[in-house]
C-alpha positions in Angstrom: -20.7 94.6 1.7 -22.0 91.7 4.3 -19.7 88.8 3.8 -21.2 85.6 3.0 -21.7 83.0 5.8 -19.1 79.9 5.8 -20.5 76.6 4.7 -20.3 74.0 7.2 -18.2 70.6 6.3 -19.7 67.7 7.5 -16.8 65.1 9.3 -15.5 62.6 6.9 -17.4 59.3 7.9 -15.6 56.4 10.1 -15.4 53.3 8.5 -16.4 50.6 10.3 -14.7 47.4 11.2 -11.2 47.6 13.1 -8.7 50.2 12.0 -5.5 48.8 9.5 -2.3 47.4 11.5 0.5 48.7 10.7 3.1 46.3 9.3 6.0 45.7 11.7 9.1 47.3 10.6 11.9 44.9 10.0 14.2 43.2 12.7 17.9 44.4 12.2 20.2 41.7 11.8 22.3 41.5 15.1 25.8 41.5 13.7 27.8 38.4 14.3 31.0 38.6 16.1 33.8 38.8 14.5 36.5 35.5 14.6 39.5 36.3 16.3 42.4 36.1 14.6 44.5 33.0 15.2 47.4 32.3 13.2 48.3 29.4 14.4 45.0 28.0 13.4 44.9 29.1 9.8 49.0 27.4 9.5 47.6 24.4 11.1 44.1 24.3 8.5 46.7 25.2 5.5 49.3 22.5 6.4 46.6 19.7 6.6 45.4 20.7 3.2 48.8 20.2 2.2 49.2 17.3 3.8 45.9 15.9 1.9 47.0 17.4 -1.1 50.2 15.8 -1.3 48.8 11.8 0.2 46.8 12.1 -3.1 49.1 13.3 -5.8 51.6 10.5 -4.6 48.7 7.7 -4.7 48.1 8.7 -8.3 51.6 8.8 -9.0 52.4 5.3 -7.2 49.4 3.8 -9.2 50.2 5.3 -12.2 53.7 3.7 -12.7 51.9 0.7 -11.4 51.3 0.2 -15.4 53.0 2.8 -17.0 56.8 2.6 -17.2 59.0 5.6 -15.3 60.5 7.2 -17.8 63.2 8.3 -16.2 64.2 9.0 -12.7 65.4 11.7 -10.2 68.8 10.5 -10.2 69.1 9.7 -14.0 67.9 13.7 -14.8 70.9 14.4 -12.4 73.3 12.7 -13.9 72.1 13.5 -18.0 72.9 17.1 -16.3 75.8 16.0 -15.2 77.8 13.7 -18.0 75.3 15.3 -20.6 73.9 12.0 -21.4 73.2 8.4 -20.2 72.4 5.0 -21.6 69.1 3.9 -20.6 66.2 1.7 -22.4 63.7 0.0 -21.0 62.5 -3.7 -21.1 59.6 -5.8 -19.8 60.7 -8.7 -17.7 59.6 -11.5 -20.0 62.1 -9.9 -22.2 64.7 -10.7 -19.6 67.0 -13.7 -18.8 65.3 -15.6 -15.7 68.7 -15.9 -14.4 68.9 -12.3 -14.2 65.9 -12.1 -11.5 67.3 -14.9 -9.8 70.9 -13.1 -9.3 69.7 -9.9 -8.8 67.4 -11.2 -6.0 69.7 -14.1 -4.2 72.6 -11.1 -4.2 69.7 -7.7 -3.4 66.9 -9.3 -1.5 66.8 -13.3 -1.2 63.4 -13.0 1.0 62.0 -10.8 -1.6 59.4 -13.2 -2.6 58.3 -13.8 1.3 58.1 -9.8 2.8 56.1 -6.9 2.8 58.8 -4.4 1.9 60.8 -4.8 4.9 63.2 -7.6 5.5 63.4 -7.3 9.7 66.2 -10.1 10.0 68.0 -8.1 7.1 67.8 -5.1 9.2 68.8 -6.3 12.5 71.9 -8.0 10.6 72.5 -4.9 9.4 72.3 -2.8 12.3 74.4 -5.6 14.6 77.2 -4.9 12.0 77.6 -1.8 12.8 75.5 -0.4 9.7 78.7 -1.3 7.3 76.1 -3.2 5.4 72.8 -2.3 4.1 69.6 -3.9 4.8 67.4 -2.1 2.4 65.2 -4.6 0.7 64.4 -4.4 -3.5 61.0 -2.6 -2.7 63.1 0.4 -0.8 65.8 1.0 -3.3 62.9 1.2 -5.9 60.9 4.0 -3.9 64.5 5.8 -3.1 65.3 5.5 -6.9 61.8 6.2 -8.3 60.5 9.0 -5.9 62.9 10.0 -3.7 66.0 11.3 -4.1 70.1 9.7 -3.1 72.0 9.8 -0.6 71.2 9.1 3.2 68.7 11.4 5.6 66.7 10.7 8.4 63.7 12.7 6.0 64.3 10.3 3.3 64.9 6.9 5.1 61.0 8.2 7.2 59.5 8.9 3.9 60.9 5.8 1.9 59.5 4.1 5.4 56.0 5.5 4.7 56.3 4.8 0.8 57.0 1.5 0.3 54.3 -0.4 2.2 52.3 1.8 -0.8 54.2 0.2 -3.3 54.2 -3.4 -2.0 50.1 -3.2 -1.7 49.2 -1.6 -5.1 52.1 -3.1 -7.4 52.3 -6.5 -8.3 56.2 -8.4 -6.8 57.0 -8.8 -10.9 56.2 -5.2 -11.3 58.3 -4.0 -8.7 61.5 -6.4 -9.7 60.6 -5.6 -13.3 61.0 -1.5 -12.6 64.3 -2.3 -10.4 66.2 -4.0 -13.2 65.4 -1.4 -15.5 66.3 1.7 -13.0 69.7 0.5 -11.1 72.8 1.9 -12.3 75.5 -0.5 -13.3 78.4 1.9 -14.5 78.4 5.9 -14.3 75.8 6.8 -17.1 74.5 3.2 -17.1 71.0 2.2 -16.5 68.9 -1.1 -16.3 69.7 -4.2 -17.4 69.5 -3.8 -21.1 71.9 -0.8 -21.2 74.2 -3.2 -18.8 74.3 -6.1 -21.0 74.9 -4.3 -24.1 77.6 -2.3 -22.4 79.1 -5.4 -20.5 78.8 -8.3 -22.8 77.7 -6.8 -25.9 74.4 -8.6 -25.9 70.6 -8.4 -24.8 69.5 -9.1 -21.7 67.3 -11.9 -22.9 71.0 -13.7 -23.3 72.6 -13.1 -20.5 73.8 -16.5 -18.7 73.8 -17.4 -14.5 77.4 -16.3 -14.6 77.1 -13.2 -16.4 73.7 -12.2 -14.2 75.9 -13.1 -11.1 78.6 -10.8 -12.2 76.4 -8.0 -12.6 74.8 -8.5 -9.5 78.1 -7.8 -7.9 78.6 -4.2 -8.9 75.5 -2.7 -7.3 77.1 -1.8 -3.7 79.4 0.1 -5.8 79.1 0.0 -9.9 81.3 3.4 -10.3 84.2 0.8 -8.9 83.7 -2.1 -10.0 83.1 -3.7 -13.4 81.9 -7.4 -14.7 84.2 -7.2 -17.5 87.3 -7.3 -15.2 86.7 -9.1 -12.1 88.6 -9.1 -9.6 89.3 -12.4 -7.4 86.8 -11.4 -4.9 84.2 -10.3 -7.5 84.6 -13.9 -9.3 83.7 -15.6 -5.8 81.3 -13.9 -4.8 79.8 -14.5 -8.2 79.8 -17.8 -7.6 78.1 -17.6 -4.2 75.3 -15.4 -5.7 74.8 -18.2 -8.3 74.5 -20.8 -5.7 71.9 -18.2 -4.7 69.8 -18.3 -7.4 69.7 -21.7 -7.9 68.6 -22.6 -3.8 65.9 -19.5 -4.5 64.6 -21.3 -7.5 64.5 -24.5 -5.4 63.1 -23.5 -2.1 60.4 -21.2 -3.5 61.5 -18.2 -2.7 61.5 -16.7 -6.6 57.4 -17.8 -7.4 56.4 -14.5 -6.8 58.6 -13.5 -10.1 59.0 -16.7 -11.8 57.2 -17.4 -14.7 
């Protein structure tokens, strides 16, 4: 049987008009090099975030307690753990005996009213006497007392250095002899002038006279030593000079940056 002839397909027809370009296949991403490990660096980046860190926490702490009232302080926790409990209450300053600013000051700081925190002719005093004195002004012993911690170290003295120029911009001078009188120990266990004058003289510190501010005044080198109640014949002078003190302060204008 005679096969059957094959049909012949005609060519599909060409379009016209240019042919379809092809899309362009996507770039690869040239892989970025990889950072070289470098200690040194990330210690360095870590330490100034630190650094940063800890500048701002101790601004908001230093403002803080430029209107809120400490309640307690690094040395007071120690000694509560210590003798289990202390005497502490705190007072405003226009709750206080004038004279008791004006002793304080005459016998602490007598150019308190006229520094920045540091009292240089104090200091050179101090160091041409061999360093058997101190020449720590009111506005240091507050930042050792408040922030810091006792005793004496080169760390401590550098960051009590850095500290209280702080202190001296953001607080006001009553603020910072207001927080003084009501952190200082007088006796072991005994802190601020309230718990003083109740332990001393068995009254408030609104009532305590020149003499009895003077005597006070003279305990603070050493007020584990040396009590108001029973003077001894170099205590009772130098009482006396202290109140000669406060009265050329309150003369010469050296207390109007407390005074009322």
């Amino acid at each position: 049987m005679a096969s059957k002839p094959r049909k012949k397909t005609r060519p599909a027809a060409r379009r016209k008009g240019p042919a379809p370009r092809r899309k362009p296949a996507p770039r690869r991403k040239a892989r970025q090099p990889r950072e070289p490990f470098r200690p040194m660096r990330r210690l360095l980046r870590w330490l100034r975030r630190l650094a940063l860190a800890t500048i701002g926490v101790m601004l908001t702490w230093i403002s803080a307690y430029a209107f809120l009232d400490p309640p307690a302080t690094p040395y007071m926790l120690s000694e509560k753990t210590r003798l289990g409990e202390i005497d502490h209450e705190w007072v405003p300053l226009s709750e206080i005996s004038p004279d008791v600013a004006l002793a304080i000051v005459a016998a602490e700081d007598a150019n308190f009213c006229t520094h920045w925190g540091f009292d240089m002719a104090a200091i050179r005093a101090a160091i041409a006497d061999g360093g058997k004195r101190g020449g720590s002004t009111i506005s240091q012993q507050v930042v050792k007392n408040v922030f810091l911690w006792q005793g004496r170290s080169w760390p401590r003295k550098a960051l009590e250095a850095l500290i209280t120029p702080v202190v001296e911009l953001i607080w006001t001078k009553r603020r910072i002899l207001e927080v003084y009188l009501n952190v200082i120990e007088f006796d072991e266990g005994v802190f601020g002038i309230e718990a003083a004058a109740r332990h001393y003289f068995d009254t408030g510190p609104e009532s305590l006279t020149l003499r009895q501010a003077a005597l006070l005044a003279t305990v603070l080198p050493s007020p584990k030593q040396r009590s108001p109640r029973q003077p001894s014949a170099a205590m009772q002078a130098r009482a006396r000079r202290i109140a000669d003190g406060a009265a050329t302060i309150r003369t010469d204008g050296r207390a109007s940056c407390f005074k009322d």
